[in-house]
Structure formats: structure tokens, C-alpha cells
MIMILUM-503453 format. One record per residue: x, y, z of N, C-alpha, C in turn; residue in one letter. Coordinates in pm, whole numbers, plus 50000, padded with zeros to 5 digits. Example, Ala and Ser with C-alpha at 12.3 -4.5 7.8 and 13.67 -1.06 7.14 Angstrom:
2
513194943150780512304955050780513204967050780a 512854977550708513674989450714512905000350787s 
***
This chain:
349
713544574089308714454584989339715784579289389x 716964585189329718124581389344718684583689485x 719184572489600719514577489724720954586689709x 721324596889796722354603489841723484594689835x 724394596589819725694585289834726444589789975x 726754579289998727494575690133728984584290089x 730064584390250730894587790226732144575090184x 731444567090274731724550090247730854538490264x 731174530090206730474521390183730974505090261x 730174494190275731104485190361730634477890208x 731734468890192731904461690099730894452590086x 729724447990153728544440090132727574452990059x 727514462290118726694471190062727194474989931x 728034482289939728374482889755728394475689670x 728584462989695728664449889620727014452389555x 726194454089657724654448589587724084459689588x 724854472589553724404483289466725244486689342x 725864476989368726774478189249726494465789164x 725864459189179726274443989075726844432589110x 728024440189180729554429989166729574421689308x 730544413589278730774403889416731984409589507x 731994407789628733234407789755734474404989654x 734734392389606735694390189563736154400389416x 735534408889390735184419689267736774428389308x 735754432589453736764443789542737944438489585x 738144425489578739964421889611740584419689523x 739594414989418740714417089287741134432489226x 739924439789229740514453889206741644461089299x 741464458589443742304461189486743724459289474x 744064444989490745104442189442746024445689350x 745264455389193745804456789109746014469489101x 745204477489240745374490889252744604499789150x 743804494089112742384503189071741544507389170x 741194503289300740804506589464741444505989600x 741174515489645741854510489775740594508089852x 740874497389945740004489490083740534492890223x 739574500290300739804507790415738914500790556x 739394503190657739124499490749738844511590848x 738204504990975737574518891011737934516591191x 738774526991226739604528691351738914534591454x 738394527591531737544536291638738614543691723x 740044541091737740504549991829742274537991812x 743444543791763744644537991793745794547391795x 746824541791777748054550291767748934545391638x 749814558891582750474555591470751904566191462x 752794562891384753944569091379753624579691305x 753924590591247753684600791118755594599591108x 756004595890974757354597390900757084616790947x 758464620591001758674636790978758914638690832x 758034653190872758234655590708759394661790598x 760014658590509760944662690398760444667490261x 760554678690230759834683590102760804676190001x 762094673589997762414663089906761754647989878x 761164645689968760244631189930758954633089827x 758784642889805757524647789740758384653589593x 759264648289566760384655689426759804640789319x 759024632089393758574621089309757164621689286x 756334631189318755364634189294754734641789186x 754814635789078754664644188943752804645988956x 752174639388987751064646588973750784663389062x 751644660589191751864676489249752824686389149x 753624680689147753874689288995753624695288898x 752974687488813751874693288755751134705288748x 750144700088954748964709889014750144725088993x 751594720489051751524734189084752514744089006x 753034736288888753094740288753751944748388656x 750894742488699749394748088645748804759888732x 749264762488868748494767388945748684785588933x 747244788788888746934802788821747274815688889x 747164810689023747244818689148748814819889175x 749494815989148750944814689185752244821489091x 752874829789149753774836889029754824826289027x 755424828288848756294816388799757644813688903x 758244823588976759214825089039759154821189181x 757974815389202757424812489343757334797289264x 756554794689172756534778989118757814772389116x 759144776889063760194772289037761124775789198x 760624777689262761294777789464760834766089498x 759314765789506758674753689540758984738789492x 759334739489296759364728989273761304723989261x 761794732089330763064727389382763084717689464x 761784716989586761664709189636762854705989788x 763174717489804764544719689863764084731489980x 763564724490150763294733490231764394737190329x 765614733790294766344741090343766904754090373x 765664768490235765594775490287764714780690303x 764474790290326763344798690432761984804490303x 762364807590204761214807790069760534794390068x 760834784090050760444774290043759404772990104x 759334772790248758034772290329757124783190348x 757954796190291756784805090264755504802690136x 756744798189998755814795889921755074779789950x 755454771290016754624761690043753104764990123x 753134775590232752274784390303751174789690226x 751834793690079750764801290023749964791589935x 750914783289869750094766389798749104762989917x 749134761890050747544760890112747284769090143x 747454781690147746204791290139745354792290005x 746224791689917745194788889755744574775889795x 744724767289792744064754189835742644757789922x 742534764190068742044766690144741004777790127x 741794787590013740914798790029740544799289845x 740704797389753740664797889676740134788189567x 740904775189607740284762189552738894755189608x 737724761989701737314751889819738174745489863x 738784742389950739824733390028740194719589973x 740724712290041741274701489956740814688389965x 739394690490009738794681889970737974679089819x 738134695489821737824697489643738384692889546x 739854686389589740854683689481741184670289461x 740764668189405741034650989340742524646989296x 743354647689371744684645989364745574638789463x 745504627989427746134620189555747984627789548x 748394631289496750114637089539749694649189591x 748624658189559748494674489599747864667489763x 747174659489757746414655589899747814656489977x 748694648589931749604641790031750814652790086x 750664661090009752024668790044750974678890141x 749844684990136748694692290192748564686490325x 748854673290361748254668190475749614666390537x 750954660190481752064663990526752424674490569x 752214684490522752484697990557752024705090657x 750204703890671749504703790759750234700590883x 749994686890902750694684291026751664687191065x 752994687890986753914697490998753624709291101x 753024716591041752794733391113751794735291208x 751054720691199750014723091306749364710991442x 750444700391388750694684291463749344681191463x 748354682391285746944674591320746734676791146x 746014667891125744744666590981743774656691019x 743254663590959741414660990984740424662190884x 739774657190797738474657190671737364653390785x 736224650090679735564646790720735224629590780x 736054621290724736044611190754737084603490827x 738614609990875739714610790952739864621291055x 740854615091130741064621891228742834617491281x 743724627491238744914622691323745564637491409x 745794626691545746174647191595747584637591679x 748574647191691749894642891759749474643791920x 750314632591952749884634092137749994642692184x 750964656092138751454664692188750454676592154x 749224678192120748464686091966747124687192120x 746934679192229746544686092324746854679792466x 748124691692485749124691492597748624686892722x 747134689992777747044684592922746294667792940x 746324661992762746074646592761747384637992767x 748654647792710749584639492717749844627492788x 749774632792922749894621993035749154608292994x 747764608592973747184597192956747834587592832x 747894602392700748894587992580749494585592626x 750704590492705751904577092745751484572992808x 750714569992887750774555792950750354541692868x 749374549292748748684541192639749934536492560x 750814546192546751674542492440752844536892475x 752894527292627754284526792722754374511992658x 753544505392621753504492892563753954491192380x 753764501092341755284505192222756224506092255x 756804509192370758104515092436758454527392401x 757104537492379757284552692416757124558292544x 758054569392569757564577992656758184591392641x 758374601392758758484615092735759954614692689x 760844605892680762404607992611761964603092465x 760734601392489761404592892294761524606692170x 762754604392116762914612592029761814613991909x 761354625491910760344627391774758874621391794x 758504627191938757364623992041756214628991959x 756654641591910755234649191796755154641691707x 755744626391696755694622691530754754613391564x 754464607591691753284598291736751864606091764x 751044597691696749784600091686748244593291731x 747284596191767746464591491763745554595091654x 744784581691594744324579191474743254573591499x 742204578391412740514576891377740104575891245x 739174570091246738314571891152738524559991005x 738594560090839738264556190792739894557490706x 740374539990706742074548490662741884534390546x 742814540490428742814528290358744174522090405x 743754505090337745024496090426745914492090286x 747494489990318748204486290216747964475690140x 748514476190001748294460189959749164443690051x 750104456390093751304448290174750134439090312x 749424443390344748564439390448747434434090375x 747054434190312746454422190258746124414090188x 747734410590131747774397890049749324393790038x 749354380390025750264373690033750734372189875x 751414374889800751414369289664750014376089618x 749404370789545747994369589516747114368589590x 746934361189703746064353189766746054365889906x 744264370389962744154377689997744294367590151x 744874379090210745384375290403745674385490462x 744534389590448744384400890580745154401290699x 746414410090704746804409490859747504419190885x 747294426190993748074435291058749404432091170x 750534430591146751504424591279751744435491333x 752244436091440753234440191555755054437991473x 755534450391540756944451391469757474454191334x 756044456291258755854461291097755474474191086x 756394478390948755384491090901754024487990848x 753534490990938751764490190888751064501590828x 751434506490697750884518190614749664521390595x 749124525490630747474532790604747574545990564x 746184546690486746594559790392745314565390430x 745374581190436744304589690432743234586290307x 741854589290339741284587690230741254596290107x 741554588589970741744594089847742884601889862x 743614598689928745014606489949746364593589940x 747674601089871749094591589923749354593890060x 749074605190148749424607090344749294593190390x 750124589390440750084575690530750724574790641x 750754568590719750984565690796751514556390873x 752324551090995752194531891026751804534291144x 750674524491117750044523491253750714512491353x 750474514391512750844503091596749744495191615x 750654481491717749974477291747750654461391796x 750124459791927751094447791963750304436092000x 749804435291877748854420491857748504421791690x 748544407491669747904406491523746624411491541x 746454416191410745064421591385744444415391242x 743434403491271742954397491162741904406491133x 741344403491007739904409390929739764399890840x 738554405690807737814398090658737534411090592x 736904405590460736554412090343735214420790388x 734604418490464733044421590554733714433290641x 734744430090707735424443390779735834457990716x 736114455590589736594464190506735144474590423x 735564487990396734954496990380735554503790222x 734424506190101735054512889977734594530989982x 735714538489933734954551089952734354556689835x 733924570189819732634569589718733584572689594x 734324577489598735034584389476735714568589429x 736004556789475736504544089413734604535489363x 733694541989435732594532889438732034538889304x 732214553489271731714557989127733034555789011x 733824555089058735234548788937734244536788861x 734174528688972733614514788953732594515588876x 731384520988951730104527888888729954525288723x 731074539188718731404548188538731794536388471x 732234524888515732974516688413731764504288395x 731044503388471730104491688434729054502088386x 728594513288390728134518988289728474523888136x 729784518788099730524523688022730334540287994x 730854548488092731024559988082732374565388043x 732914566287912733964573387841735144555087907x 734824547287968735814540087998736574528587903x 735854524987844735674513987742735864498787804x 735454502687952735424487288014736354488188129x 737254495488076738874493488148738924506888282x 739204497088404739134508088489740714514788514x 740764526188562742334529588608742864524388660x 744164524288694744964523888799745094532488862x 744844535188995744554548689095745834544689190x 746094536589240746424534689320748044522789341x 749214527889370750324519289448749854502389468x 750024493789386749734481389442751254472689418x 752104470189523753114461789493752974447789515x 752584441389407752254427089444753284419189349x 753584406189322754304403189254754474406289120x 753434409089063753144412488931754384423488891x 754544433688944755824441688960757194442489030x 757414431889049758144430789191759714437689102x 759684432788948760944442688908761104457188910x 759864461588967760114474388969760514478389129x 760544469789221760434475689349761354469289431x 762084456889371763164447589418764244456989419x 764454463589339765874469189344765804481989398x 764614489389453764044499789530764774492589691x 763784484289736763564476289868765394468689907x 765434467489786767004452789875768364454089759x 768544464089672769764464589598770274476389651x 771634474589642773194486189671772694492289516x 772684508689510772634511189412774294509589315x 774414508989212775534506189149776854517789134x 778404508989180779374516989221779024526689366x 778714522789433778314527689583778864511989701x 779824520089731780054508289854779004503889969x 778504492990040777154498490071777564496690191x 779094494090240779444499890395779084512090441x 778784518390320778854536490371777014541990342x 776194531890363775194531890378774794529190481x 774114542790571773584529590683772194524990675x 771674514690747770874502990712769324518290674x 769244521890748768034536790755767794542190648x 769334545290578769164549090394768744545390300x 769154529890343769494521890187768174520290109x 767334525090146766024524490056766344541090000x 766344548590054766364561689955767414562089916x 768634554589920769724559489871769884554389706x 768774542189696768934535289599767504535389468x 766574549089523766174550889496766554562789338x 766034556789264766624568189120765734585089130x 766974597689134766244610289129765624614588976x 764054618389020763474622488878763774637788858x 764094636188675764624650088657763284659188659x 763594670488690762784682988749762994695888639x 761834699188576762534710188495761404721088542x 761754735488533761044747088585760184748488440x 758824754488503757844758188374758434763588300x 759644780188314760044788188249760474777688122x 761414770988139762874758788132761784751688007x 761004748888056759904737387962759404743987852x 759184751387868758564766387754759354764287624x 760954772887697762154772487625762054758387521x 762584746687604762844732287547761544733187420x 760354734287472759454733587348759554742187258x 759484757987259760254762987171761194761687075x 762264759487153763264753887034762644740586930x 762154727086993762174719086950760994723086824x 760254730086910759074734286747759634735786677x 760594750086673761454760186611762224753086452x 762834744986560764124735886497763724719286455x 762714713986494762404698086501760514698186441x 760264708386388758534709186404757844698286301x 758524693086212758404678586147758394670786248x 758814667886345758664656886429757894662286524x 756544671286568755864678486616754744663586673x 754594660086840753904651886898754624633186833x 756144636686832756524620986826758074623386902x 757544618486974758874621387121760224610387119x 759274597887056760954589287003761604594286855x 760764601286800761804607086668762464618486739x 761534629186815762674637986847763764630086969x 763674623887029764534617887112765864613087044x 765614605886919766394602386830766974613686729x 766484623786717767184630286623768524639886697x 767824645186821768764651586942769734641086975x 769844628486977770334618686976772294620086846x 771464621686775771984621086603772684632486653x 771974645886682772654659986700773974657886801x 773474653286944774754648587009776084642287024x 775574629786862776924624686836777614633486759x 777114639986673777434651186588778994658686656x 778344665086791779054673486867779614665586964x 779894651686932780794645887006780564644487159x 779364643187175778304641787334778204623987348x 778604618887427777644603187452776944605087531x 775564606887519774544606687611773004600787491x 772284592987627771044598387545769564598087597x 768444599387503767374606487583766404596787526x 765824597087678764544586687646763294595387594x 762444585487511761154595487452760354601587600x 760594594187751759814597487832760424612587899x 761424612287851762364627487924761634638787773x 761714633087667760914644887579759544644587590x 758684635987687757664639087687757164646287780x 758104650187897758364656388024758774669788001x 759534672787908759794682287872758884694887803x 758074686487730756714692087624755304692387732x 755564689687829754204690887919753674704587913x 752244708487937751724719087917751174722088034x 
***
């Protein structure tokens, strides 16, 4: 008889219910087919305040809430403005978790690491806490007559009752996955947590993260680390060859050198024609970050329409129509042009 599955697993144990070796799980990790979590009996961590524009890069939330049945189209296209500067915005964000909550089973039902992340962002937002079953983060401020005791815990960060954005500090539990940035050097796995770093940990099966403190290195091993069940049956399906053909996903953010062209000019370039005096040091990562275009379901309909209408010979080949709209533009004396990935964005269903 088949045992119950865990909610996690410690990496000796899965290993020898799984087949595979320790070193299995750091190579997957690394490449961001798993994340490797560690397990917090009790610390403190920053929470970034939240911006519904940071989540305008979240195309798998997009998607959810492009698709979402429960939601009228005119409430979808407020939301996916992505713009809470006004007052609709957080209403219809309000009602995206009440469908979640009341409608979807909650969100643990949802296998969506961008829908997780904006859900648990938000959460805390309106309520300075998230919590599953296997986490726990509540703001110091989330129960008022302990305050006293976090600061004194937290006087060795150099917080106290002046520090600006006091609700954004947290205490943190439970089972968090750890960045690739923390454990590995290049290739070569080195576990370490410093003092004076963003130390990112992520909710489980979620993008929500966090940086945790802490004013001592914090070594581990591979024995310290914990896999959760939804990465332990990924794994599973693929050495069973279930629909995989061997090849496991990529689930997961891994910046290791292997990509570093994609994230060098994210992390440490002036974006181009921008003086970067007029950056201050706090920006220059989002400032140089490229905005993804955003089109409303209505908007997407249209675009496919026509292109059937007018292009239906080139029907499911996104570099011919890219190229023929291309042809059309010089036509009308336009220099611009379109990548097959903007017509494939466009044709989403």
C-alpha cells in the first residue's frame, strides 16, 4: 500500500524514495527545475511594500485573470492595467481573492506561482500576515501587545519604533524556499546566508519572497535542506516517463551564470540614452528594467480577428504574420517592427 505523501520531504528521504542522489537535487535546482527549502523555526524578514505595477511582469497572472470566468471583462482590463493608483483597482483586486477564496478552493488549490504571488502580496497588504499550511509570516505590528518584545529582538538590525515602514518587518516560520543566489557560487554549490544581503526566500510553490535577516553567517548542507511535494512528483512524473519524455520543466527563477546575459543588464546597466545622474542608486534596477506590452482580452479578440480576417493563410505562423504586417508597414511608410513573440501574445486564448 502506497504511503500518504508528505508536505515536504528532507532531501535524504526523497532521494531514497525517489531513486536519485543528494547531488540529483542540486543539480536540478540550480537549473531551476526545483526549488530547495529550509525550515525556520522562528526569525525575522523585510516584506518589499507592495506595488501592483511589479506584478505587470507576471504573465502567468495574466493569463489566470484573463481566463477568469467569474470576472466581468471590464473589471479584467482595470486590474490588468496594473495601475493602483486608483480606487477600482483594489476593489477589483478584492474580488480576484474572494473568487480565489470562495470559489476556486483557496489558493492553495492553484498551481500558479505568479497568481500565488500577487495573492500573498496582497494579502499582507490588507491584512500584515500570510499563512498556508506550511508558512507562517505575520508583521510585528499584526499583534500589537508583542510589539514591545520584537523590538528589542529586532534592535540588533537597527530597528525600532522610528523605523520607517515598521509593518514591512516580519516574523517568519516555517518551510521557505532559498535563492539560487544563496546557494551557489558559479556552479559550485555554497550554501550561505550573510548579514547585510538580500537574502530572498520564497513562499512555498509560490514567487512571494521575502529577505530574511540576520547578523551572522548562516552555513547549511544539502541534509539541511527540504523538497516540497508538488517538485517531489514533477520529479516523480519524469522518471516515470509520464507525458514528459525525460525532460523535466523549468519551474523556477535560477540566475546562475548560464544566463547571466539576461540579467547583467537588468542588475548593473544605465538603460540606453538615460543619464544615470538622474537615477538614484534605489531605481536603477527598475529603471532599467524593459516594460512588457499589455493588451486587454477585448483588444486581443479584435487583433485576432482581423489577422484571421485579413492574414488566415498564415493562420498559427507568427513569424510569417510578423513579417507580412512588417511588409504592410513599410507600405504605409511606418519603421517599426514586430517580433513573432508580440504576435504570439497577441493570439493568446
Amino acid at each position: 500500500m502506497a504511503l500518504p505523501l508528505r508536505g515536504f520531504y528532507s532531501t535524504a528521504r526523497a532521494a531514497e524514495l525517489l531513486g536519485c542522489t543528494k547531488d540529483d537535487f542540486i543539480h536540478w535546482a540550480m537549473t531551476g527545475n526545483i526549488r530547495l527549502h529550509i525550515l525556520i523555526e522562528g526569525g525575522y524578514c523585510y516584506v518589499k511594500p507592495y506595488q501592483a505595477a511589479d506584478f505587470a511582469y507576471h504573465d502567468k497572472l495574466f493569463d489566470f485573470v484573463s481566463g477568469l470566468q467569474y470576472l466581468d471583462e471590464s473589471k479584467k482590463e482595470v486590474f490588468l492595467g496594473f495601475d493602483d493608483s486608483l480606487g477600482k483597482f483594489n476593489d477589483v483586486a478584492e474580488r480576484i481573492v474572494y473568487i480565489i477564496e470562495n470559489r476556486l478552493g483557496g489558493i492553495s488549490a492553484i498551481d500558479n506561482l505568479d497568481v500565488r504571488d500577487f495573492y500573498q502580496s496582497f494579502t499582507y497588504k490588507t491584512n500584515l500576515c500570510v499563512s498556508d499550511d506550511f508558512c507562517v509570516l505575520n508583521s510585528v505590528l499584526f499583534f500589537y501587545n508583542s510589539l514591545e518584545w520584537e523590538l528589542k529582538n529586532l534592535a540588533r538590525y537597527g530597528v525600532d519604533s522610528s523605523t520607517q515602514n515598521l509593518k514591512h518587518y516580519a516574523t517568519v516560520r516555517g518551510f521557505w524556499g532559498v535563492d539560487v543566489y544563496n546557494l551557489f557560487s558559479a556552479w559550485k554549490f555554497c550554501p550561505l546566508i550573510q548579514p547585510n544581503e538580500d537574502n530572498r526566500i520564497y513562499a512555498p510553490d509560490s514567487n512571494f519572497s521575502v529577505s530574511l535577516l540576520t547578523d551572522k553567517e548562516i552555513k547549511f548542507d544539502i541534509d539541511d535542506l527540504y523538497l516540497s511535494k508538488s517538485d517531489f512528483l514533477t520529479i516523480k512524473r519524469v522518471i516515470n516517463n509520464e507525458g514528459s519524455d525525460g525532460v523535466m520543466p523549468k519551474k523556477y527563477s535560477a540566475y546562475t551564470m548560464s544566463n547571466l546575459h539576461k540579467w547583467k543588464s537588468i542588475a548593473f546597466s544605465t538603460p540606453p540614452e538615460t543619464d544615470s545622474s538622474l537615477i538614484t542608486q534605489d531605481n536603477k534596477l527598475t529603471q532599467s528594467k524593459p516594460k512588457k506590452e499589455r493588451i486587454s482580452a477585448s483588444m486581443r479578440q479584435v487583433l485576432a480577428l482581423l489577422i484571421d480576417e485579413y492574414l488566415s493563410d498564415l493562420k498559427g505562423q507568427p513569424t510569417k504574420i510578423a513579417a507580412a504586417l512588417e511588409d504592410i508597414a513599410e507600405r504605409k511608410g511606418k519603421d517599426f517592427t514586430i517580433s513573432d513573440d508580440t504576435i504570439t501574445n497577441w493570439l493568446k486564448r
